[in-house]
ROROTI-962233 format. One line per 8 residues: number of its first residue (from 1); their letters; for each residue x, y, z of C-alpha. Coordinates in nm, 2 decimals. Layout:
NUM = A = X/Y/Z; ...
//
This chain:
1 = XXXXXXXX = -5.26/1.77/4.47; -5.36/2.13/4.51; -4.98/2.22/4.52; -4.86/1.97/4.17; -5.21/2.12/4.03; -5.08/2.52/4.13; -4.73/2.43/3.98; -4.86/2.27/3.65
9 = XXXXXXXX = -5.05/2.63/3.53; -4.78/2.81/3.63; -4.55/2.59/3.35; -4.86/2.57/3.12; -4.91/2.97/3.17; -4.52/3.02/3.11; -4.56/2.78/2.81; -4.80/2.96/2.64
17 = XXXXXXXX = -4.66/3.32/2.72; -4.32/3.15/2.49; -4.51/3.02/2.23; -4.59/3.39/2.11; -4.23/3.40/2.08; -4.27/3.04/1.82; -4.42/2.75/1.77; -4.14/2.55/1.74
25 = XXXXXXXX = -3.96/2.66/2.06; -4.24/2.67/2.24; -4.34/2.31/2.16; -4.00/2.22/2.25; -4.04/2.37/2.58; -4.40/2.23/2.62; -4.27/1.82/2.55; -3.94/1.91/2.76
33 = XXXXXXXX = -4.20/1.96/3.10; -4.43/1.67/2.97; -4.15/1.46/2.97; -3.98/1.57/3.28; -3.97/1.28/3.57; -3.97/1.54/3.86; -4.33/1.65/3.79; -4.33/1.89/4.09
41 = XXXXXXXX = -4.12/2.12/3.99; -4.25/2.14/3.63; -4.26/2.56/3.63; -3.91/2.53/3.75; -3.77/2.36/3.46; -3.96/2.55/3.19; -3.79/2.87/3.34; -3.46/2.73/3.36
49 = XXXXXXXX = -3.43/2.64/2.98; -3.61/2.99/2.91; -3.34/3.15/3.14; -3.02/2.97/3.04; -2.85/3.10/2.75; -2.69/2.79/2.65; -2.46/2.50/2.87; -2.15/2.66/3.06
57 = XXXXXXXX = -1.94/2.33/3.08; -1.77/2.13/2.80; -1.51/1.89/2.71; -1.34/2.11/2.46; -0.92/2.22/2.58; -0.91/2.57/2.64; -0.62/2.51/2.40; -0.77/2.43/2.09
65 = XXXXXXXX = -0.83/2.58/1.73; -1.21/2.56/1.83; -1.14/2.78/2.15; -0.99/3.06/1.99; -1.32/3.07/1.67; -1.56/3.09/1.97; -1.32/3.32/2.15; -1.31/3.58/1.80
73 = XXXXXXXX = -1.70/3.53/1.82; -1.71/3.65/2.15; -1.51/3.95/2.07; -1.74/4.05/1.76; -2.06/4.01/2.03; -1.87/4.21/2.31; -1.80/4.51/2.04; -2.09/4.54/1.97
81 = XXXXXXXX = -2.26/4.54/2.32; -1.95/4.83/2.40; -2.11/4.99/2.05; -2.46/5.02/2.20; -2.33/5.16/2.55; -2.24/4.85/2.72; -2.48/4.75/3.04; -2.62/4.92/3.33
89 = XXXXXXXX = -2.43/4.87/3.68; -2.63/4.70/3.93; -2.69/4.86/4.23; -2.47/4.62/4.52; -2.68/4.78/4.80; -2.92/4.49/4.86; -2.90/4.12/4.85; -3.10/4.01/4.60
97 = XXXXXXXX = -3.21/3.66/4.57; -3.51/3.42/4.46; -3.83/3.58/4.60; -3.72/3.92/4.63; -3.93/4.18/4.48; -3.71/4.50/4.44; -3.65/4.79/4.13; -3.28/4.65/4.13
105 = XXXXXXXX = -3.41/4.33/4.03; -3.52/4.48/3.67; -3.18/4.61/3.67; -2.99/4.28/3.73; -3.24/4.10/3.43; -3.13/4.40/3.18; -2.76/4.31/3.25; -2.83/3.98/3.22
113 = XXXXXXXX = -3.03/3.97/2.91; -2.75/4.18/2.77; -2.45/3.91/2.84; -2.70/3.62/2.72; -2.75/3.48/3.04; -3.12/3.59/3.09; -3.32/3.55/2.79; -3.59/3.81/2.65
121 = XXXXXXXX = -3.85/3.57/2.70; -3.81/3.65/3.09; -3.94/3.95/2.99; -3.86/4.28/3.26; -3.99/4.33/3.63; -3.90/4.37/3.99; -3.93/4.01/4.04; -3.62/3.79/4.13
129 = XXXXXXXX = -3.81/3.45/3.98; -3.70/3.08/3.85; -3.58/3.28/3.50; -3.39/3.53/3.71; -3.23/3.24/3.95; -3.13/3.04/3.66; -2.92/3.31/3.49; -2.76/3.47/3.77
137 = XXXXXXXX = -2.62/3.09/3.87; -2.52/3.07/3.51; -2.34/3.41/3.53; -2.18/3.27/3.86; -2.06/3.01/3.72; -1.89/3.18/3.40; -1.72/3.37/3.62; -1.60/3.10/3.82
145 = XXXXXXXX = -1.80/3.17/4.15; -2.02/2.94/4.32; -2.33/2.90/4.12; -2.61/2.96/4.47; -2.80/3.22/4.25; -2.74/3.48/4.51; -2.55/3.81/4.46; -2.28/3.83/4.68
153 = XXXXXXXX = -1.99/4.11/4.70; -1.81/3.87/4.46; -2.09/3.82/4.22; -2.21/4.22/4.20; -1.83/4.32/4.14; -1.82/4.09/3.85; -2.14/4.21/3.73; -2.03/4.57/3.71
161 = XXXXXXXX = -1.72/4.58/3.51; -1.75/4.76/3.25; -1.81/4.58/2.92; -1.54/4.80/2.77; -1.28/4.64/2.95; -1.46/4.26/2.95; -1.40/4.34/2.53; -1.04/4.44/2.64
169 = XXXXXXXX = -0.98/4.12/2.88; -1.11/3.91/2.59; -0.87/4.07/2.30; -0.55/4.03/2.51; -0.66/3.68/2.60; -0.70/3.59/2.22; -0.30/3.67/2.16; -0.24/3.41/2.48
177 = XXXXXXXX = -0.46/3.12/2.33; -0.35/3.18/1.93; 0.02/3.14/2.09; -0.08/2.75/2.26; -0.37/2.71/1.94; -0.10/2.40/1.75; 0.00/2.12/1.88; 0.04/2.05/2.20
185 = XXXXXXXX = 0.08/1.66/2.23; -0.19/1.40/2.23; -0.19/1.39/2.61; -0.06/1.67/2.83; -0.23/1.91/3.13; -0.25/2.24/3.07; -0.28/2.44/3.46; -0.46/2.76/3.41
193 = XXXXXXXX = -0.34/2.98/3.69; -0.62/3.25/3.71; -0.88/2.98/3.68; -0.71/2.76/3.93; -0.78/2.50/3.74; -0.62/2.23/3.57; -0.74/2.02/3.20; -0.60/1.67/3.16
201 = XXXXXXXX = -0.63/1.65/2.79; -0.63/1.32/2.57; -0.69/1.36/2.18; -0.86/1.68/2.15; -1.06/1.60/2.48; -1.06/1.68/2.86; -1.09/1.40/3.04; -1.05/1.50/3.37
209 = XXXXXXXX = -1.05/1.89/3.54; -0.92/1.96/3.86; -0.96/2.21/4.08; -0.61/2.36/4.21; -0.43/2.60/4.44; -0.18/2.81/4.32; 0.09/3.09/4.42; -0.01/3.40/4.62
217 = XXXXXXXX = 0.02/3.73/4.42; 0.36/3.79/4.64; 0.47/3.42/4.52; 0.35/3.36/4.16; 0.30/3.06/4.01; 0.54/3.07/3.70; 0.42/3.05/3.33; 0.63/2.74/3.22
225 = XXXXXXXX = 0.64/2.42/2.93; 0.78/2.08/3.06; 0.73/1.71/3.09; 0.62/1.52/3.35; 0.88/1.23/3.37; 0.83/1.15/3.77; 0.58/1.07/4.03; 0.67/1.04/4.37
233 = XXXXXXXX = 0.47/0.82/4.63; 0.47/0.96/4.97; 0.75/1.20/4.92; 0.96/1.36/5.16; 0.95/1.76/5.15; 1.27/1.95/5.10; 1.18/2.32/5.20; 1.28/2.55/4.94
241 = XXXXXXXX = 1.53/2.83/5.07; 1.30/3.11/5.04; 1.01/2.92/5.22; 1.29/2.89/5.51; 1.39/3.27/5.55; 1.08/3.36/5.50; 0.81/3.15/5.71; 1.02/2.89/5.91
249 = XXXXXXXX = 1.26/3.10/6.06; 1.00/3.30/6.19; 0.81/3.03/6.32; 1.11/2.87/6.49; 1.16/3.23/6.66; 0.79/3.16/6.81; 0.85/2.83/6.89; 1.11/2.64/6.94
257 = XXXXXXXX = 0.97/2.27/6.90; 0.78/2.37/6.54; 1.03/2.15/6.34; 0.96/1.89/6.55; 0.66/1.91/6.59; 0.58/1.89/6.19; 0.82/1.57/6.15; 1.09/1.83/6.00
265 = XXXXXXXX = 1.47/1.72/6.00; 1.75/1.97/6.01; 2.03/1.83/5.78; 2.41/1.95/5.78; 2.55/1.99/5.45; 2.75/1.66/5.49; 2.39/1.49/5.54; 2.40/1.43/5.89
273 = XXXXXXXX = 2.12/1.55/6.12; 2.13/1.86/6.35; 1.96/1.92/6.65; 1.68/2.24/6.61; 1.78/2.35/6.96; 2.17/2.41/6.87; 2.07/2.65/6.59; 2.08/3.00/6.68
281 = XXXXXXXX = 1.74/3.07/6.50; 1.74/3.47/6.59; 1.98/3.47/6.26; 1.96/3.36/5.93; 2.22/3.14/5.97; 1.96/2.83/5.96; 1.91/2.88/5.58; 2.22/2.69/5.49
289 = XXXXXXXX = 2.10/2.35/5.63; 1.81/2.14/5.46; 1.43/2.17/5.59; 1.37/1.76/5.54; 0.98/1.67/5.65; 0.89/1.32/5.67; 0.65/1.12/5.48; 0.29/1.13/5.63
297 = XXXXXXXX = -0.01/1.28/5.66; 0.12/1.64/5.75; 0.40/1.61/5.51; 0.27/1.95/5.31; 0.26/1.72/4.98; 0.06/1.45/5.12; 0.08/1.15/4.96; 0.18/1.28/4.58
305 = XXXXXXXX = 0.41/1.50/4.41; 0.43/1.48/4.05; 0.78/1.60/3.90; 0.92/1.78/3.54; 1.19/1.97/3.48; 1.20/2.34/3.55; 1.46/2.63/3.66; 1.19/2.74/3.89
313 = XXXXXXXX = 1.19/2.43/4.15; 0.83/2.40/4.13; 0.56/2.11/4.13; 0.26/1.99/4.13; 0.12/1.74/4.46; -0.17/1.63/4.70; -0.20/1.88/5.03; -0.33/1.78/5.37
321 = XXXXXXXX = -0.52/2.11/5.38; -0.82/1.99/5.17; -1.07/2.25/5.29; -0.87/2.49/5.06; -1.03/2.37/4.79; -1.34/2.49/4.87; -1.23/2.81/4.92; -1.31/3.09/4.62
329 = XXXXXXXX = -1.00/3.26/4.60; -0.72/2.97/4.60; -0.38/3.16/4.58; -0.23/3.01/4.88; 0.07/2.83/4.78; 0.42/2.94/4.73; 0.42/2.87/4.38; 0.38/2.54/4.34
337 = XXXXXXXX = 0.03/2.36/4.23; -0.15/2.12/4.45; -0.38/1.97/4.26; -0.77/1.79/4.41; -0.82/1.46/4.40; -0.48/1.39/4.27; -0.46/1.05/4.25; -0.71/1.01/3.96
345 = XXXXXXXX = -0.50/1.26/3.81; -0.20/1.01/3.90; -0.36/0.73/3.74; -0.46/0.90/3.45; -0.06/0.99/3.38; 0.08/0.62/3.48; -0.19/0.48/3.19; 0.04/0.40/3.01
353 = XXXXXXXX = 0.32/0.32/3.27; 0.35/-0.07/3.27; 0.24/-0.22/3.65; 0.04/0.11/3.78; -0.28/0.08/3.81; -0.49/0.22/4.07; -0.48/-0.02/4.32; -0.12/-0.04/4.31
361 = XXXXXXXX = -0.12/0.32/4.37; -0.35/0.28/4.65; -0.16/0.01/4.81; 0.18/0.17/4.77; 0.08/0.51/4.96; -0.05/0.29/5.22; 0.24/0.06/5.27; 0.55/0.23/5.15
369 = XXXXXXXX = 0.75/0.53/5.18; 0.91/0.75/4.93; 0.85/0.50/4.62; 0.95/0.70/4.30; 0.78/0.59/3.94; 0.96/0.72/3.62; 0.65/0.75/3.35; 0.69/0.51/3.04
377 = XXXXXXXX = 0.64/0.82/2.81; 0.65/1.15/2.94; 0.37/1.35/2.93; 0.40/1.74/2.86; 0.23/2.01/3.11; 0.19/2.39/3.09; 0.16/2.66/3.33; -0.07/2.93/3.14
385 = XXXXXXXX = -0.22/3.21/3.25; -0.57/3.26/3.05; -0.83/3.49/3.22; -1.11/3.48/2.92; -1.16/3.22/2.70; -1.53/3.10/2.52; -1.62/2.69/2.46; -1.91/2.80/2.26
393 = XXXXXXXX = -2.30/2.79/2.31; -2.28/3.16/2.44; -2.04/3.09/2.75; -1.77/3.33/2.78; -1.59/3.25/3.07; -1.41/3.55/3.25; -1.19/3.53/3.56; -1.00/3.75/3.79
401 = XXXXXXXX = -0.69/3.89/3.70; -0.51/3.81/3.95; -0.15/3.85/3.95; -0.27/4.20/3.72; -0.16/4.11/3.40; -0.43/4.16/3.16; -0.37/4.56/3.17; -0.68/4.67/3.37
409 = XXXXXXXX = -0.70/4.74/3.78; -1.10/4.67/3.75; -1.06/4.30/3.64; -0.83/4.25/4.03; -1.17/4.17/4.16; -1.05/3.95/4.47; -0.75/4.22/4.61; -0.99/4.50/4.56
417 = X = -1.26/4.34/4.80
//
C-alpha cells in the first residue's frame, strides 16, 4: 500500500504541475489516470501522454494524397526548426537510460522537445524520467529502431543529424511520393526498400505490414511496377547466374559435397542431371548448368514465392532464416524480398482467388510439392524507395539511406557505424 500510495502523489503531483499549463488538458490527463485499470503504474502513464508527441503508427498508405499534405507540413515545421539553428548534438559518450542522472540528459530532452517527441511540459533537467523514456522510444521508433528507450550507437547517430539535412531528406522524398500520390489500384503492396517494409493496401487502407529483407547495398533491390499474377507453393529454387559465380562456386571450391548437402541439383542444358563431382569447379565453367534446390525446409524460399513480371528476375518469398527479421539492419538478400509471416500476406492476395483459403494453403505446403496458383485478378506491387514520409499527428518518420540516394553521406547511418 505504501508503494500504490508513493506512486499515486507522484501522478497527482505531475497532474497538478500540467494543469498550470490548462485546465482542460490537465483534466484530461487527471480522468485518463483515474480511469486507468493498471493503478500501479499511475505516474507512469501520466508521463507517457505528457511525453508522447502524438501516435507513431497508422493505417494510412505511405502512398496517398494524405501522406504527401502531412509530408508538406512536415517540411514547413523542419524549416523552421533549420531557421532557428536547428538542435543541439547529443553527446554519444554515455549510455543514457531511465534512472540516469547526467548534464547530457538535459541535452537529449532539448532535442527532443525540439522534434516534438518530448513535450515542454517535461520541463528541463539532468533527469532521464518516465517523460524522457517515453520520447526517446517514440524517437526510436520513428526512426525505425527498436523502441527500448535506450540510446544506443544507432539511436545517438540518428539523433545528431543535422536538421538541415532531415529538411533536405524530407524535400527529396516529397518529389518520390507526389510521383506514386494517384491511383494506384484498389488493392496492391507497395515494398518500401529503406524501411524494409512492406503495406498491403485495400481501399485507401493498410491492412497488413510486413517486415522484409531486402538486397545488400552491393545487390540492390530494384525500384520496379508489376502485377502479381502467381504464387507458388513449395517452390523449387533456380539459382540465379550471378548468385552461382559469385557465392556457389566458391563454396563448392571449399567443399565439395555443399550442393548436396543443401538438396541442390546440377542440371545439363538438355535437363538431365549431372553429378557435382565431374564438374571441374576451380573454373567457371559450372555457370552454364542450372542450380535446382529442392522443395523443403532449407529450400532458401521456404514454403512461398509470390511471382510478377519483371526484367530483373526478382521476387518476393518465405526464408528459412527467420531470425533475420529481427535483425535492425535487414539488407541481406540478393535482391529479392522475403517477406515475414508470408502466408497471411498469401491469403490476403488469393482473397479473391476461388478455392484458397487459408487452410487450403496450410494443407497444400504440408502435403504437396511445387503447387502453382494463378490469382483470379492480379494484384499490382511496387518496389519504392521512400526514406521520409509523415502519417500525421506529429510523426515524421525518417530512415537510413541506404543504398545513398537521397544526396547526403550523413543520412548512411548503418555503413557508417
Amino acid at each position: 500500500m505504501k508503494t500504490n500510495r508513493r506512486m499515486f502523489l507522484t501522478g497527482a503531483g505531475a497532474a497538478a504541475t500540467a494543469a498550470m499549463t490548462g485546465a482542460a488538458n490537465a483534466q484530461d490527463l487527471i480522468e485518463a489516470i483515474i480511469r486507468s485499470p493498471r493503478r500501479g503504474a499511475w505516474s507512469d502513464q501520466f508521463d507517457a501522454r505528457a511525453s508522447s508527441g502524438g501516435k507513431v503508427t497508422s493505417n494510412l498508405p505511405i502512398f496517398s494524397q494524405e501522406t504527401v499534405a502531412h509530408l508538406e507540413r512536415a517540411i514547413m515545421e523542419y524549416s523552421n526548426i533549420v531557421s532557428q539553428g536547428g538542435w543541439p548534438r547529443v553527446p554519444d559518450d554515455k549510455k543514457l537510460e531511465l534512472g540516469v542522472v547526467d548534464p547530457n540528459v538535459e541535452i537529449l530532452r532539448r532535442r527532443l522537445m525540439i522534434s516534438g517527441d518530448l513535450s515542454q511540459r517535461a520541463g528541463i533537467s539532468q533527469s532521464f524520467d518516465s517523460y524522457v523514456d517515453a520520447a526517446v522510444k517514440r524517437f526510436q521508433a520513428r526512426h525505425g529502431l527498436p523502441a527500448d528507450g535506450v540510446t544506443g550507437r544507432h539511436t545517438f547517430a540518428a539523433l545528431n543529424v543535422p536538421a538541415a539535412i532531415r529538411l533536405g531528406q524530407l524535400e527529396t522524398n516529397l518529389v518520390r511520393l507526389r510521383s506514386m500520390s494517384g491511383f494506384l489500384g484498389n488493392r496492391y503492396v507497395a515494398v518500401n526498400i529503406p524501411a524494409a517494409e512492406i503495406e498491403a493496401v485495400d481501399n485507401g487502407r493498410v491492412e497488413l505490414r510486413h517486415t522484409a529483407i531486402v538486397g545488400k547495398v552491393d545487390r540492390q533491390t530494384p525500384i520496379l511496377n508489376s502485377k502479381i499474377n502467381e504464387i507458388i507453393i513449395n517452390p523449387y529454387w533456380n539459382a540465379p547466374v550471378s548468385i552461382v559465380r559469385k557465392d556457389i562456386i566458391p563454396l563448392m571450391r571449399k567443399n565439395p559435397n555443399y550442393l548436396t548437402d543443401n538438396n541442390i541439383r546440377l542440371i545439363a542444358p538438355d535437363g538431365s542431371e549431372v553429378d557435382p563431382l565431374t564438374v571441374d569447379w576451380s573454373t567457371d565453367d559450372a555457370a552454364k548448368y542450372r542450380f535446382r534446390q529442392d522443395p523443403g525446409r532449407i529450400n532458401a524460399m521456404a514454403s512461398i514465392k509470390i511471382n510478377f513480371p519483371n526484367p530483373h528476375a526478382v521476387y518476393m518469398h518465405d526464408t528459412p532464416q527467420q531470425g533475420l527479421f529481427r535483425d535492425l539492419d535487414r539488407f541481406y538478400s540478393s535482391g529479392c524480398v522475403r517477406v515475414q509471416n508470408v502466408r497471411d500476406l498469401v491469403t490476403w492476395l488469393l482473397r479473391e482467388t476461388d478455392g484458397w483459403d487459408r487452410r487450403r494453403i496450410e494443407q497444400t505446403i504440408q502435403n504437396d510439392e511445387d503447387v502453382r496458383v494463378a490469382l483470379n485478378n492480379a494484384v499490382p506491387v511496387y518496389f519504392t524507395y521512400i526514406s521520409a514520409w509523415s502519417t500525421g499527428d506529429g510523426a515524421v518518420h525518417l530512415r537510413d539511406d541506404i543504398y545513398g540516394r537521397d544526396g547526403a553521406s550523413e543520412l548512411q547511418i548503418s555503413t557508417a557505424l
